[in-house]
C-alpha positions as CSV (number, residue, x, y, z in Angstrom):
1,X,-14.7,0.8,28.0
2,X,-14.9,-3.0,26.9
3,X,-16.7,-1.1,23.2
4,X,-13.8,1.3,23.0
5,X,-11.3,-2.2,23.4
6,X,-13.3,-4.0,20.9
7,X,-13.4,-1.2,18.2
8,X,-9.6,-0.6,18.5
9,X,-9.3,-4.8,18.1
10,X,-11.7,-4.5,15.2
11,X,-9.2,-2.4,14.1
12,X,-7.0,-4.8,13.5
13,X,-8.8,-6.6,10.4
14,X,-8.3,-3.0,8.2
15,X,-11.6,-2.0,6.8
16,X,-13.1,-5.6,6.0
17,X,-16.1,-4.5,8.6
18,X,-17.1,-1.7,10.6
19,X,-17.2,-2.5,14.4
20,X,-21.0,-1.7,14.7
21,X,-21.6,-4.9,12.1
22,X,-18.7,-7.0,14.2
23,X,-20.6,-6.2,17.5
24,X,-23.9,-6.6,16.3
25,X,-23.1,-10.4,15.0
26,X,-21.1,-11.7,17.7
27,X,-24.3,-11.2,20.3
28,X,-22.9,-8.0,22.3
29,X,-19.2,-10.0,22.5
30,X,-17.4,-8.3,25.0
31,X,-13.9,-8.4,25.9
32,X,-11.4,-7.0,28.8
33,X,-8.4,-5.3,29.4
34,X,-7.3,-8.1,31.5
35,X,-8.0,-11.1,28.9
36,X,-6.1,-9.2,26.8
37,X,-3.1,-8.2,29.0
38,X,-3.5,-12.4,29.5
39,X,-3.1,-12.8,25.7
40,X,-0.2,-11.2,25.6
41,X,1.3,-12.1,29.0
42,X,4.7,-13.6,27.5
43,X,5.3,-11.0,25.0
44,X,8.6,-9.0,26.0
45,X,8.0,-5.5,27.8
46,X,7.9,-2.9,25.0
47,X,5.5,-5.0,23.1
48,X,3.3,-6.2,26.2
49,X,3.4,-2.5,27.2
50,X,2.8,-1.0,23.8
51,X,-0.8,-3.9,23.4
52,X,-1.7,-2.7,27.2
53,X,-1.7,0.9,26.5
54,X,-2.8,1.0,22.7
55,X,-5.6,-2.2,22.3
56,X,-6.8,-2.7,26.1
57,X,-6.4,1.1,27.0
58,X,-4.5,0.8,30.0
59,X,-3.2,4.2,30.7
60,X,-1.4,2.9,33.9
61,X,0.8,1.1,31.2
62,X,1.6,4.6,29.4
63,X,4.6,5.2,31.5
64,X,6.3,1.5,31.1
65,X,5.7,2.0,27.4
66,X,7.8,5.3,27.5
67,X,10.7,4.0,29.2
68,X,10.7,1.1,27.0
69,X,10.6,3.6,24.1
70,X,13.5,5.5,25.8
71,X,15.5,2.5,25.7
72,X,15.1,1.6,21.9
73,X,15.7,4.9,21.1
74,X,18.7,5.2,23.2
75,X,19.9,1.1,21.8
76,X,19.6,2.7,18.6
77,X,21.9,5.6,19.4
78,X,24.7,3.8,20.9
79,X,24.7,1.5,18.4
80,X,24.7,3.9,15.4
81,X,26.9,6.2,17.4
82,X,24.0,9.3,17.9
83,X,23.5,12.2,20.5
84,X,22.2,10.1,23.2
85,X,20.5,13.5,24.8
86,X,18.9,13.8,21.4
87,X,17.7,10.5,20.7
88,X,16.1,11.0,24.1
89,X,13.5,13.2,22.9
90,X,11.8,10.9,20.6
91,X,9.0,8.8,22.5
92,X,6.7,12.1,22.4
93,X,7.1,11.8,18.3
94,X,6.7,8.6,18.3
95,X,3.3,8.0,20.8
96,X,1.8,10.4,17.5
97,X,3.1,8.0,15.2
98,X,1.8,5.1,17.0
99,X,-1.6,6.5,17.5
100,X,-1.6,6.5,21.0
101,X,-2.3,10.2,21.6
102,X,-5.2,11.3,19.3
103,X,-4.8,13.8,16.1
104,X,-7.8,13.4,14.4
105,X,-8.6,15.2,11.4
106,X,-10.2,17.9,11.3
107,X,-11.9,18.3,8.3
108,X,-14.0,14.8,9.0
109,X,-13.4,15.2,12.9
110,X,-11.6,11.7,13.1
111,X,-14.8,9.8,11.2
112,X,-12.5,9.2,8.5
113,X,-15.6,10.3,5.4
114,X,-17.9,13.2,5.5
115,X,-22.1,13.5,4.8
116,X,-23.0,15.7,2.4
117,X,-26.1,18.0,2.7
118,X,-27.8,15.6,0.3
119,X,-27.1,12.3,2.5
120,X,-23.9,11.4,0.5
121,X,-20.7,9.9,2.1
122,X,-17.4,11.1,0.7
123,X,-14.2,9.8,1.8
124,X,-12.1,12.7,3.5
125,X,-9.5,14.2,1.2
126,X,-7.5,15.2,3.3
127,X,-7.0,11.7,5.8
128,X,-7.9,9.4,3.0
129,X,-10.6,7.9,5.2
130,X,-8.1,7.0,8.1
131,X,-9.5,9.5,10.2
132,X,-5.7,10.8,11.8
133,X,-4.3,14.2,10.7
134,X,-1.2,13.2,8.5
135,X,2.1,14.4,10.8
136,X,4.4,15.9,8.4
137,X,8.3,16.5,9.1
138,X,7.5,20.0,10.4
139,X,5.4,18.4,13.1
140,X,7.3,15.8,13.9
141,X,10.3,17.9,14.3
142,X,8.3,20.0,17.1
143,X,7.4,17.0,19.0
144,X,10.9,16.1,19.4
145,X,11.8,19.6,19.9
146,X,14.9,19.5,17.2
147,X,14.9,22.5,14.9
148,X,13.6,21.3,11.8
149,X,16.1,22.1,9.4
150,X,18.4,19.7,11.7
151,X,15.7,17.3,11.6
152,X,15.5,17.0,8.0
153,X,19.4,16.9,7.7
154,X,20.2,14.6,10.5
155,X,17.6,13.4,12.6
156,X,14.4,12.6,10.4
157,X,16.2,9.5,9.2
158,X,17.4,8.4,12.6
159,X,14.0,8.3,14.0
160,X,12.6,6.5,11.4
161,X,15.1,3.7,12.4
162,X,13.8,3.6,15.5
163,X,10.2,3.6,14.4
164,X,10.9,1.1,12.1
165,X,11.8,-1.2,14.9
166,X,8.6,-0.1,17.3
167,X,6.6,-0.8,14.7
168,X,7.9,-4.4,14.7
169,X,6.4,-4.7,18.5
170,X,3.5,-3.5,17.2
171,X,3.6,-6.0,14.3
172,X,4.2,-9.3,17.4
173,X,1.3,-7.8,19.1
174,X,-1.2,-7.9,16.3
175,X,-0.2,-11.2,14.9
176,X,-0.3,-12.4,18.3
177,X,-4.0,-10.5,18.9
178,X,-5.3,-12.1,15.9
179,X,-4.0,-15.5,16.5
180,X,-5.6,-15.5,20.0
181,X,-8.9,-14.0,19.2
182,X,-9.6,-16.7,16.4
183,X,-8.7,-19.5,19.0
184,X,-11.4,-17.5,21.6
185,X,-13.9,-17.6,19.2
């Protein structure tokens, strides 16, 4: 587990170095779900609940983080006036877009580049080297369970709002990450 942690955290720095290089230099660095839940200990509940489940893989934290996404969704639909019952169906879209449940590629099968018979790497084509399976409008439309061409009328734009303002807890959680990783090290 504390490797999993640590690649997701290496995650964090883009592509600058793989985690295998990052692990290898720091001496077998380890680090736990509980330092970092006591990194991020006075970070408001979406955010604190979106770094538990996402960076220190805290499952236990997965249903917090949906009610919290529930309630940004349904914030945003009062306040711009939206189906409420709707709006409600969004946190399944929205653990995709966050990465928390897995869709890996599977032309690369999530590595992100593929060998060649003759010892080549390529990066995938089809994920650009991220490793994830792009989620179109079709799919997204299915995990929210709103008939697509309703989603791409209404209802695409709507939830883009709302991720828009998820991914600013995920945006206080990295800087946050970063900031107290360089003052542990």
């Amino acid at each position: 587990m504390p490797h999993e942690i640590l690649k997701r955290l290496a995650g964090l720095a883009g592509k600058s170095q793989s985690f295998e290089v990052v692990a290898k230099d720091t001496g077998g660095w380890t680090i736990s779900p509980h330092e970092i839940a006591g990194m991020l200990a006075h970070l408001p509940r979406g955010p604190y609940s979106l770094a538990l489940v996402k960076y220190a893989l805290d499952l236990s934290a997965f249903h917090v983080l949906e009610e919290e996404l529930m309630a940004q969704s349904l914030l945003c639909a009062r306040e711009e006036h939206w189906d409420e019952e709707i709006s409600k169906r969004f946190p399944v879209g929205l653990f995709y877009d966050l990465e928390l449940i897995p869709d890996h590629c599977k032309r690369c099968r999530g590595h992100g580049e593929m060998i060649h018979r003759n010892g080549t790497f390529e990066i995938c084509p089809i994920c650009g080297g991220d490793g994830r399976r792009q989620i179109s409008e079709r799919r997204r439309s299915q995990y929210c369970q709103i008939d697509h061409r309703s989603w791409r009328r209404t209802w695409a734009r709507r939830y883009r709002i709302v991720l828009a303002s998820v991914l600013e807890w995920e945006s206080v959680v990295v800087v946050k990450l970063i900031r107290e990783l360089r003052v542990r090290t």
